[in-house]
Biopython code that builds the backbone (N, CA, C, O; Angstrom):
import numpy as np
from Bio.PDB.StructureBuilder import StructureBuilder

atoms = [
    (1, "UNK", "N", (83.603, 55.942, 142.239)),
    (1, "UNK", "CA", (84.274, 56.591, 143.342)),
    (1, "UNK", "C", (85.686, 56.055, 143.423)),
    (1, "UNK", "O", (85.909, 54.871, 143.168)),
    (2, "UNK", "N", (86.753, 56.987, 143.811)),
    (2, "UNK", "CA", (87.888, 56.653, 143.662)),
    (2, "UNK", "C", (88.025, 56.430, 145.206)),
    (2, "UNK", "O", (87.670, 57.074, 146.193)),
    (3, "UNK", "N", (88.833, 54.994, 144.961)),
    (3, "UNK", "CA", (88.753, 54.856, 146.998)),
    (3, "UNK", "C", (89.884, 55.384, 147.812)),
    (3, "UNK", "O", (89.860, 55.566, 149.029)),
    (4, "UNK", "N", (91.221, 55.688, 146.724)),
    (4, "UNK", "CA", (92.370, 56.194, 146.705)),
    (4, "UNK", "C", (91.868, 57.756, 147.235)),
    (4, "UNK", "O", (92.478, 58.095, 148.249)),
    (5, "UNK", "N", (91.010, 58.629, 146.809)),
    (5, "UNK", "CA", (90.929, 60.038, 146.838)),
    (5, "UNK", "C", (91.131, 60.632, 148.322)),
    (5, "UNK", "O", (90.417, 60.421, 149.302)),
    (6, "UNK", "N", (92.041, 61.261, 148.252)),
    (6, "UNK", "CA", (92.477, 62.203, 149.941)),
    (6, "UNK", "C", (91.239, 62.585, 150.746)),
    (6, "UNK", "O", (91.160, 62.589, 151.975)),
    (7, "UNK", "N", (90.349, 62.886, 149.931)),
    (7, "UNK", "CA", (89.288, 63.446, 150.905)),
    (7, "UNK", "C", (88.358, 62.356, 151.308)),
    (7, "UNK", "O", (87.636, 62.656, 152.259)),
    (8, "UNK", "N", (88.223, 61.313, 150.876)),
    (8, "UNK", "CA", (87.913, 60.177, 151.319)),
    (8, "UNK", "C", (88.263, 59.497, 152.725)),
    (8, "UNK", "O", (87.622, 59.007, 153.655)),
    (9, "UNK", "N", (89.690, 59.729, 152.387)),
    (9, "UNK", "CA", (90.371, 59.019, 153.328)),
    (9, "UNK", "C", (90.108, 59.744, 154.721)),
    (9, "UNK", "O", (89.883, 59.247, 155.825)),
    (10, "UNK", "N", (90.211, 61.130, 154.309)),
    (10, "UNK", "CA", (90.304, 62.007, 155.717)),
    (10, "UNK", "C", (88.741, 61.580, 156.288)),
    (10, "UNK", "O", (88.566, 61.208, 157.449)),
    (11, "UNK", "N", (87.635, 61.696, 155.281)),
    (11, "UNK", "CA", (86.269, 61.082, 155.774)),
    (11, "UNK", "C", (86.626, 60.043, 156.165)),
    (11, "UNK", "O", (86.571, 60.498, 157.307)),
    (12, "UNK", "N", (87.035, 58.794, 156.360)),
    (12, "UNK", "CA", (86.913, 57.313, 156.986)),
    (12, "UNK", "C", (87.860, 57.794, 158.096)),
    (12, "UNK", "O", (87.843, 57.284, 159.216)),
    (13, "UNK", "N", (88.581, 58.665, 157.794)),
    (13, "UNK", "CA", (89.548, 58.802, 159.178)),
    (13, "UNK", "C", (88.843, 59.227, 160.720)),
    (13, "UNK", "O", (89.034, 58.779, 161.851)),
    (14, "UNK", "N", (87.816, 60.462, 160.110)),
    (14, "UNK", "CA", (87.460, 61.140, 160.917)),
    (14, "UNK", "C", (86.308, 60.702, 161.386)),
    (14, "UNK", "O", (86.299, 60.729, 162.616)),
    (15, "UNK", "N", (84.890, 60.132, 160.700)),
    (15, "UNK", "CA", (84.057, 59.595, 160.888)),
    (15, "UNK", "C", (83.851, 58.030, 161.293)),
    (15, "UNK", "O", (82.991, 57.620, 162.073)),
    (16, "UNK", "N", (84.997, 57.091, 160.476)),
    (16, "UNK", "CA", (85.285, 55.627, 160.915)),
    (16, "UNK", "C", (86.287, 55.450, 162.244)),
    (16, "UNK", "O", (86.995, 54.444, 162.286)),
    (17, "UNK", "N", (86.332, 56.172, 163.045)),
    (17, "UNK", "CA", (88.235, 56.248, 163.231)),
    (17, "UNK", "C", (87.913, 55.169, 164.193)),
    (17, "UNK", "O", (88.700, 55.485, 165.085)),
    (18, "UNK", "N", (87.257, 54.035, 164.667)),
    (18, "UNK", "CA", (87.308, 52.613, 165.268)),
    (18, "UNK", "C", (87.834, 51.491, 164.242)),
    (18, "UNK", "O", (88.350, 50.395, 164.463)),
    (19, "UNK", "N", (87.469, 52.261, 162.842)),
    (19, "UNK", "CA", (88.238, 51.066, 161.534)),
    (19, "UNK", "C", (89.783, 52.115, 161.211)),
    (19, "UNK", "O", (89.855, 53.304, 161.523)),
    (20, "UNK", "N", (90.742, 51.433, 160.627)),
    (20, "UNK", "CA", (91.998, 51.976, 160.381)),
    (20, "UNK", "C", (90.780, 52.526, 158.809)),
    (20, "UNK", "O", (89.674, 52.162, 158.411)),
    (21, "UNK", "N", (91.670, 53.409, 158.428)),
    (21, "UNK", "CA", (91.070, 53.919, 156.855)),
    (21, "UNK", "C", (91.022, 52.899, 155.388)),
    (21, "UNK", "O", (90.682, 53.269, 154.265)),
    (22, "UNK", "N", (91.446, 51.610, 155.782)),
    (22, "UNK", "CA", (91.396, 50.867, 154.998)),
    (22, "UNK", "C", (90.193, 50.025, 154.817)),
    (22, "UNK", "O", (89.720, 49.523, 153.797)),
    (23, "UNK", "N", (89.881, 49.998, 155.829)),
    (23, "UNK", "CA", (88.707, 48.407, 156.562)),
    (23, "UNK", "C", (87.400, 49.815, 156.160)),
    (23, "UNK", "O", (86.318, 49.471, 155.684)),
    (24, "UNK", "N", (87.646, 51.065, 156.378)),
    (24, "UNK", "CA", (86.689, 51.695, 156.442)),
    (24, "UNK", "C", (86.415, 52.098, 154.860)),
    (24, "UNK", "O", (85.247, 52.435, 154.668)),
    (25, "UNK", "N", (87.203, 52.127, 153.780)),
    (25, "UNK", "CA", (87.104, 52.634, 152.862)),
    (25, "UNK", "C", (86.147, 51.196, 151.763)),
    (25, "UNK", "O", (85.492, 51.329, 150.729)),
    (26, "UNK", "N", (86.440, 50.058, 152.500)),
    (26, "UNK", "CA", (86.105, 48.479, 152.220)),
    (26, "UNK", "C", (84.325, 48.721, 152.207)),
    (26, "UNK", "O", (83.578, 48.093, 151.456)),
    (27, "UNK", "N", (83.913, 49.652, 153.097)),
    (27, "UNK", "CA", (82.789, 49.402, 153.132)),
    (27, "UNK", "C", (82.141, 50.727, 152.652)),
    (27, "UNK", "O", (81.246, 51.177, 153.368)),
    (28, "UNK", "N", (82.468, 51.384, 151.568)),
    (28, "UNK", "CA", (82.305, 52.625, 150.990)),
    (28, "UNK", "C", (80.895, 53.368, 151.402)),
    (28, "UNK", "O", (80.826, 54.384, 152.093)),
    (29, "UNK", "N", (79.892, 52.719, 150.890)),
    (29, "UNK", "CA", (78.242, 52.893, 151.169)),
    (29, "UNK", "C", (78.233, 53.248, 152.740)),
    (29, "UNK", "O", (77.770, 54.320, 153.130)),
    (30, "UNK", "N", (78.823, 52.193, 153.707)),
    (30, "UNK", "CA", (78.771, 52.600, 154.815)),
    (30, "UNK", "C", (79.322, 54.166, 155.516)),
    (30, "UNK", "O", (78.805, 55.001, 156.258)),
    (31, "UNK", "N", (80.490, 54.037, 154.908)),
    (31, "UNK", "CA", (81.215, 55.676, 154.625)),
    (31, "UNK", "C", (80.269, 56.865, 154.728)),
    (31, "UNK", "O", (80.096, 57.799, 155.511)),
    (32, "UNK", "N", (79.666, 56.365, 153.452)),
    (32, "UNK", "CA", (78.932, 57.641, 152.964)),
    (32, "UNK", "C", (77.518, 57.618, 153.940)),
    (32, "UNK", "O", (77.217, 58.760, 154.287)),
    (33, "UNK", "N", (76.944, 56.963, 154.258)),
    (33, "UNK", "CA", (76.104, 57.010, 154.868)),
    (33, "UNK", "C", (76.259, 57.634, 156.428)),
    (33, "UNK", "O", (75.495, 58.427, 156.980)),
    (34, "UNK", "N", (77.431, 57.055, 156.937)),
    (34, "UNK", "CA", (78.087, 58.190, 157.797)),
    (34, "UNK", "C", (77.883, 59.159, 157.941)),
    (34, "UNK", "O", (77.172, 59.610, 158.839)),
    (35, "UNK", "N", (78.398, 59.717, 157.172)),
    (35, "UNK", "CA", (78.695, 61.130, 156.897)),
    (35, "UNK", "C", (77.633, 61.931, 156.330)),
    (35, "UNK", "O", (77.446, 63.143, 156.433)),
    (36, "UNK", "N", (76.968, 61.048, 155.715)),
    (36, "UNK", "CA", (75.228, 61.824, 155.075)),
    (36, "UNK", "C", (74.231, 62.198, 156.636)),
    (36, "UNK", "O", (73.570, 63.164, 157.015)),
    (37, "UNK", "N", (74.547, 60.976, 157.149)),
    (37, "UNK", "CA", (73.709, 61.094, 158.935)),
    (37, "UNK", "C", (74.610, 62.278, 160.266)),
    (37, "UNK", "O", (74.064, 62.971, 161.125)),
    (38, "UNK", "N", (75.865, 62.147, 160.018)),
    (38, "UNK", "CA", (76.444, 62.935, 161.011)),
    (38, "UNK", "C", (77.121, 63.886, 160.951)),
    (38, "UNK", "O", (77.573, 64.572, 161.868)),
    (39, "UNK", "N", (77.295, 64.044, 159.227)),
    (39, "UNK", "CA", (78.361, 64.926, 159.079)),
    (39, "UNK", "C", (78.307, 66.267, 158.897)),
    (39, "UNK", "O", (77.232, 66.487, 158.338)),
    (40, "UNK", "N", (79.063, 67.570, 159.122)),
    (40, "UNK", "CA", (78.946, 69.082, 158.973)),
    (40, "UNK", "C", (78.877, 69.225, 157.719)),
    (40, "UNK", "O", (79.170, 68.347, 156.908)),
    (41, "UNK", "N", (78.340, 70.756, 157.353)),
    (41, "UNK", "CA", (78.767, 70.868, 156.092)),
    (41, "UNK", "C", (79.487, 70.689, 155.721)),
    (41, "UNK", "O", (79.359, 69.704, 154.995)),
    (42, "UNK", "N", (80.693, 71.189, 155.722)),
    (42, "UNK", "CA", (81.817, 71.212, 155.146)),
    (42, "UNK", "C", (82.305, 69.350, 154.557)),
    (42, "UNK", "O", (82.624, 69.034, 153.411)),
    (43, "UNK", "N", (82.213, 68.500, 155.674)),
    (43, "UNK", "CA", (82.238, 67.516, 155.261)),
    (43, "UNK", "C", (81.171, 66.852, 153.904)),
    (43, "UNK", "O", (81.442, 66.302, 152.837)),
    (44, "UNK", "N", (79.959, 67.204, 154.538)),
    (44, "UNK", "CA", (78.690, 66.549, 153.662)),
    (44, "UNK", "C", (79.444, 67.330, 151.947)),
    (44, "UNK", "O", (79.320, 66.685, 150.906)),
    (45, "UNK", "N", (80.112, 68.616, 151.951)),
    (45, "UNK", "CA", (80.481, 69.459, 150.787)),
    (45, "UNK", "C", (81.363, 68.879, 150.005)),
    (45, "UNK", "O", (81.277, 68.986, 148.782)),
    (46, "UNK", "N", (82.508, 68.061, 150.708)),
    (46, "UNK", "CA", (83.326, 67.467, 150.012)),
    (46, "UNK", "C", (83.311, 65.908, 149.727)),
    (46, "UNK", "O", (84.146, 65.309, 149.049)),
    (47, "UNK", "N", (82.128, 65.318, 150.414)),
    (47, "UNK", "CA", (81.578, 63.726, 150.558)),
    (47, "UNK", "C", (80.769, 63.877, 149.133)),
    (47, "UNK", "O", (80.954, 62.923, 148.378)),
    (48, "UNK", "N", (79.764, 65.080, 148.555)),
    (48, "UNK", "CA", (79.220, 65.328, 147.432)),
    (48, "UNK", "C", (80.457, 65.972, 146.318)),
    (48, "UNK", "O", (80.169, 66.035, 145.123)),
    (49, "UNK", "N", (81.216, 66.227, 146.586)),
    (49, "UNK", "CA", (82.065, 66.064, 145.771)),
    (49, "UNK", "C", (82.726, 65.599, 145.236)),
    (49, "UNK", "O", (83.026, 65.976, 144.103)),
    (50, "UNK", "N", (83.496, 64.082, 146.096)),
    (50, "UNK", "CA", (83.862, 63.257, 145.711)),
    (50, "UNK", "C", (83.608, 61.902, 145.309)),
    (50, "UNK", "O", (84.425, 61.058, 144.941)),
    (51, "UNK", "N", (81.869, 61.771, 145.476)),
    (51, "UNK", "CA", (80.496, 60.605, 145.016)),
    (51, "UNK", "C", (79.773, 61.108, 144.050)),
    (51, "UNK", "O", (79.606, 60.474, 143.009)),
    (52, "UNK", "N", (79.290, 62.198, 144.229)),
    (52, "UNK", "CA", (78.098, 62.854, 143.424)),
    (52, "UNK", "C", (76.740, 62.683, 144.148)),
    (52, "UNK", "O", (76.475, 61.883, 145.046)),
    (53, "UNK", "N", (76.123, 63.391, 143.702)),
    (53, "UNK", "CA", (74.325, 63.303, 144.366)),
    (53, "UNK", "C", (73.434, 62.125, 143.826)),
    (53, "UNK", "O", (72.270, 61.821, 144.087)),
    (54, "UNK", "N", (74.670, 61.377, 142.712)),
    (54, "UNK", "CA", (73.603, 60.191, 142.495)),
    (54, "UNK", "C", (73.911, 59.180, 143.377)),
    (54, "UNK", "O", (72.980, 58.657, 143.991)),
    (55, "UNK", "N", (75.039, 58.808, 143.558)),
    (55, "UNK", "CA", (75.863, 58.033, 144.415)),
    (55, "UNK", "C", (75.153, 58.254, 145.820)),
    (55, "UNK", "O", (74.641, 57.364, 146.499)),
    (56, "UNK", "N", (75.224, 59.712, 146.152)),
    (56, "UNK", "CA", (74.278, 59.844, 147.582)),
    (56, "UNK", "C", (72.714, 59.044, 147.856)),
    (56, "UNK", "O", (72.188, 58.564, 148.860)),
    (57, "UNK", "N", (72.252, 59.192, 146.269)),
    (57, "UNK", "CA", (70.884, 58.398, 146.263)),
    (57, "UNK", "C", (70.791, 57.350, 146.100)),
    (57, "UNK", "O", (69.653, 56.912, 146.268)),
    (58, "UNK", "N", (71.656, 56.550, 145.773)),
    (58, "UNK", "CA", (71.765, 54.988, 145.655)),
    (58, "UNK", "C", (71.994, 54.623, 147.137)),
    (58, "UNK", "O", (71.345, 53.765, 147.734)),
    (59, "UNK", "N", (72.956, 55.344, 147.650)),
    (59, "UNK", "CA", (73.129, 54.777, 149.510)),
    (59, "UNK", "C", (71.983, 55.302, 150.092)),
    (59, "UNK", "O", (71.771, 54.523, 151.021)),
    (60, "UNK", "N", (71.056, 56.207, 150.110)),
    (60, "UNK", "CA", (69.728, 55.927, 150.957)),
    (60, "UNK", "C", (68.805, 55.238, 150.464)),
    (60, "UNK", "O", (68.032, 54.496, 151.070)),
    (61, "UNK", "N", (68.837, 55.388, 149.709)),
    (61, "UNK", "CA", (67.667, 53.919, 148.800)),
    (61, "UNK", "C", (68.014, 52.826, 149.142)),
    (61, "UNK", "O", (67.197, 52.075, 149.676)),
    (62, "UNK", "N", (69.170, 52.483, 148.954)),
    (62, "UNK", "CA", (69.260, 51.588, 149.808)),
    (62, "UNK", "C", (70.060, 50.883, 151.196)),
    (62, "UNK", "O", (70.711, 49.865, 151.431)),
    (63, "UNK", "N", (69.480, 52.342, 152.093)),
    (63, "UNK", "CA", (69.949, 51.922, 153.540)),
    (63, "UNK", "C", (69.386, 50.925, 154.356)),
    (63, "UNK", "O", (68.387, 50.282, 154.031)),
    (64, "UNK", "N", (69.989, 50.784, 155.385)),
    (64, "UNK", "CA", (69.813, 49.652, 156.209)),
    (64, "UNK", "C", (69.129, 50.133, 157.285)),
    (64, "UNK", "O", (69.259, 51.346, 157.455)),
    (65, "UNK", "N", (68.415, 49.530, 158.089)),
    (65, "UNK", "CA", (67.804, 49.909, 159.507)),
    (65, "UNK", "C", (69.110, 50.553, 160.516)),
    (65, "UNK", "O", (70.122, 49.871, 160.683)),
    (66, "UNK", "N", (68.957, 52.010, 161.196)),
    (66, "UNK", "CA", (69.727, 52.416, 162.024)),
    (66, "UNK", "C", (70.773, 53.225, 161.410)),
    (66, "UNK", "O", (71.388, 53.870, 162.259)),
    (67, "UNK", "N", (71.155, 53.393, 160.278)),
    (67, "UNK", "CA", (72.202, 54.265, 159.535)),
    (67, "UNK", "C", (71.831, 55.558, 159.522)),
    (67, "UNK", "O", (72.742, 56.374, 159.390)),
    (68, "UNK", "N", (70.571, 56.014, 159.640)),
    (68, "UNK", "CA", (69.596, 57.375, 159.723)),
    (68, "UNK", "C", (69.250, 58.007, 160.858)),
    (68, "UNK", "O", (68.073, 58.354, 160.758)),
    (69, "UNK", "N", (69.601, 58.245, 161.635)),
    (69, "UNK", "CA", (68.475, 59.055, 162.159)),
    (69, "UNK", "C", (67.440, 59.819, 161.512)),
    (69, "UNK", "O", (67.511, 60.263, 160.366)),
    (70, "UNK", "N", (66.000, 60.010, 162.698)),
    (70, "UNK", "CA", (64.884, 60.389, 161.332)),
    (70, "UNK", "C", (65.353, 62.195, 160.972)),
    (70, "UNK", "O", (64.619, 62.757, 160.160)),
    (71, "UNK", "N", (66.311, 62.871, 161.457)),
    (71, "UNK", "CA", (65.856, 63.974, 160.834)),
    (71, "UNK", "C", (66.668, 64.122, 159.556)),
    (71, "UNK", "O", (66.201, 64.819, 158.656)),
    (72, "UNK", "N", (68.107, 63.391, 159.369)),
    (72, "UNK", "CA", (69.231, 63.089, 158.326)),
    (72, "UNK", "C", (68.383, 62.557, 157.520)),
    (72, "UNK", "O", (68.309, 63.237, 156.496)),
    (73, "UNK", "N", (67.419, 61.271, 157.496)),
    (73, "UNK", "CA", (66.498, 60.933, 156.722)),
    (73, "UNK", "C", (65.838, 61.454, 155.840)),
    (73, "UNK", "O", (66.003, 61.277, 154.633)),
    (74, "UNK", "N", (65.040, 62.134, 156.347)),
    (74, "UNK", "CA", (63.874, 63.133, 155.810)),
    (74, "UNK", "C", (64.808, 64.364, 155.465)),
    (74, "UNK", "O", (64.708, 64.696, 154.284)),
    (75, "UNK", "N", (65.526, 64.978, 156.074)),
    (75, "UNK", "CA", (66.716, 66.265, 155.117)),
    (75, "UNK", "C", (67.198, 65.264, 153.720)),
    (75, "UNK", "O", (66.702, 65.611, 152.648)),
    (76, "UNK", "N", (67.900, 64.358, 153.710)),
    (76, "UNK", "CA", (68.263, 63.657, 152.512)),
    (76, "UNK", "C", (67.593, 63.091, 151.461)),
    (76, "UNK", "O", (68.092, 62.793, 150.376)),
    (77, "UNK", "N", (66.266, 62.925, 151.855)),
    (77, "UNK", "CA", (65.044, 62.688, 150.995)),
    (77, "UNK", "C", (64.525, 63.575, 150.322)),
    (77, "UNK", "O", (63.913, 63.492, 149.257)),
    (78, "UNK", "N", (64.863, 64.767, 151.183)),
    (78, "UNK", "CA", (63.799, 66.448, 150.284)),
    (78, "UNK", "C", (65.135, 66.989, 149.824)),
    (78, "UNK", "O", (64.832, 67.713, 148.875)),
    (79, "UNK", "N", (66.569, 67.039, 149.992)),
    (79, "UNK", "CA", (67.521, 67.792, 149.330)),
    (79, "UNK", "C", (67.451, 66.845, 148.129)),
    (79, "UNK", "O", (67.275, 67.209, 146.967)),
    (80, "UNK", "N", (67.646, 65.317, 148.639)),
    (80, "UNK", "CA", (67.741, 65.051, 146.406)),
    (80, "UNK", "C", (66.819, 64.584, 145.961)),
    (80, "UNK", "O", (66.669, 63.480, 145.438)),
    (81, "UNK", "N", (66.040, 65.494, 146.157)),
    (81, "UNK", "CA", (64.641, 65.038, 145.090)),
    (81, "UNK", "C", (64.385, 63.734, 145.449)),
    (81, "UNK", "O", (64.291, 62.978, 144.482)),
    (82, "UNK", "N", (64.227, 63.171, 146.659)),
    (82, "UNK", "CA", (63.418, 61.628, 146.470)),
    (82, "UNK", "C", (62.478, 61.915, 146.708)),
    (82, "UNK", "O", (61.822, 60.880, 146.591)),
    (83, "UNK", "N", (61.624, 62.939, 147.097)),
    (83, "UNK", "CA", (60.370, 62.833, 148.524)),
    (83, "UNK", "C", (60.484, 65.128, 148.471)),
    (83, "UNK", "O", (61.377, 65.972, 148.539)),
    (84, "UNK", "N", (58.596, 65.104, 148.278)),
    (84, "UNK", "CA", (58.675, 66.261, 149.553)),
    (84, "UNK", "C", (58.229, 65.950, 150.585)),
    (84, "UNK", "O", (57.481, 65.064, 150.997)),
    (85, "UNK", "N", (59.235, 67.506, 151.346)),
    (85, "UNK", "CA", (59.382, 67.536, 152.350)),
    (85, "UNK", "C", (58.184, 66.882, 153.292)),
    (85, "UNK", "O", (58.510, 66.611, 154.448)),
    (86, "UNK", "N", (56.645, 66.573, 152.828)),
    (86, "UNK", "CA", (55.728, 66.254, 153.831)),
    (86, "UNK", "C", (55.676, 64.941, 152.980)),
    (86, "UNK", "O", (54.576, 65.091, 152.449)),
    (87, "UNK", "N", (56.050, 64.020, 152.616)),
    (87, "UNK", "CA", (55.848, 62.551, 151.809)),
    (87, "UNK", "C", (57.266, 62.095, 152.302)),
    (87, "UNK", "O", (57.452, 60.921, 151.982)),
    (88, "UNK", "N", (58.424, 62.693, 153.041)),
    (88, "UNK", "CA", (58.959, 61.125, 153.313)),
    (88, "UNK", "C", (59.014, 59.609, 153.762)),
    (88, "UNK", "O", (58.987, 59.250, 154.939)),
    (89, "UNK", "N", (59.080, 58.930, 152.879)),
    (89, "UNK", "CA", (58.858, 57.745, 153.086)),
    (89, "UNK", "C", (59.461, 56.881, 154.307)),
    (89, "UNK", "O", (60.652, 56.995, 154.597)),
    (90, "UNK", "N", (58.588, 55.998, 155.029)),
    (90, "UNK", "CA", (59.440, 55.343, 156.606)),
    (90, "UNK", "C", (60.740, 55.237, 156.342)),
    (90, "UNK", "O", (61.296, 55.193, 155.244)),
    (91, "UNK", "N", (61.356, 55.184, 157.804)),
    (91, "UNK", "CA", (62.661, 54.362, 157.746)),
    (91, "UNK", "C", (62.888, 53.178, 157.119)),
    (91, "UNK", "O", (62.000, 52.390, 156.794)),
    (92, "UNK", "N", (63.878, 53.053, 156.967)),
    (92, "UNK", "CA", (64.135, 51.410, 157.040)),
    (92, "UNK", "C", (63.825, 50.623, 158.594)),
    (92, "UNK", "O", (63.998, 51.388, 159.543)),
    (93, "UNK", "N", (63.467, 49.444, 158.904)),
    (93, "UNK", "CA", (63.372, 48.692, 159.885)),
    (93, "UNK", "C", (64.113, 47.689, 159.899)),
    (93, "UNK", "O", (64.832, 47.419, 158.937)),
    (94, "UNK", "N", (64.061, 46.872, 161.128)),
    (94, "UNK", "CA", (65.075, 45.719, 161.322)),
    (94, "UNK", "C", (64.113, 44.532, 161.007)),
    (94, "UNK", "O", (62.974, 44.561, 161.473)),
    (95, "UNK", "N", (64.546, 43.446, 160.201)),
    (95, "UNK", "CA", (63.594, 42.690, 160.315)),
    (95, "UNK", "C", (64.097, 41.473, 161.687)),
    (95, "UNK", "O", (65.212, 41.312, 162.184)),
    (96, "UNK", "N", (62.882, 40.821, 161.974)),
    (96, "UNK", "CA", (63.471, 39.727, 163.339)),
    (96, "UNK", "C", (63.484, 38.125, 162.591)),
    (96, "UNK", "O", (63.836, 37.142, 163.243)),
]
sb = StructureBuilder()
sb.init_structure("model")
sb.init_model(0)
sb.init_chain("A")
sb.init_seg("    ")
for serial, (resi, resn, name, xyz) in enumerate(atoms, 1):
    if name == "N":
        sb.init_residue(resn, " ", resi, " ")
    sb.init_atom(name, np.array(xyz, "f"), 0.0, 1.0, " ", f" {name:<3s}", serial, name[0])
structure = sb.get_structure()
């Protein structure tokens, strides 16, 4: 992933905008996970354009507790082939 890429930036702008686009681009995975959980099409269109759908599957595989909501979850599990639609696997949890 190019961290330089415009459409990137406008993603950390629009989705990070409590981090300046720098601090937000630092934590890339977090980025994308963003935007996989909250974002419109149009965004999610150009976030897969500028990662790829494998890149998308490496950041839910390995997400963190709370980056998901369960329905972004389970949509992101049955669009890239991790899971059908009735086998998605739990959230992630917090451990104590």
């Amino acid at each position: 992933m190019k961290l330089s890429d415009g459409s990137l930036k406008a993603l950390a702008a629009k989705y990070i905008w409590w981090k300046s686009v720098d601090e937000a681009l630092a934590y890339p995975d977090a980025l994308i996970a963003h935007v996989m959980n909250i974002g419109d099409y149009a965004d999610v269109q150009t976030l897969i354009a500028a990662v790829g759908e494998e890149r998308l599957r490496d950041v839910i595989s390995h997400a963190e507790a709370g980056q998901f909501n369960e329905r972004s979850w389970a949509y992101w599990h049955y669009r890239l082939d991790l899971a059908p639609a009735l086998a998605v696997p739990p959230m992630p949890k917090r451990i104590s």
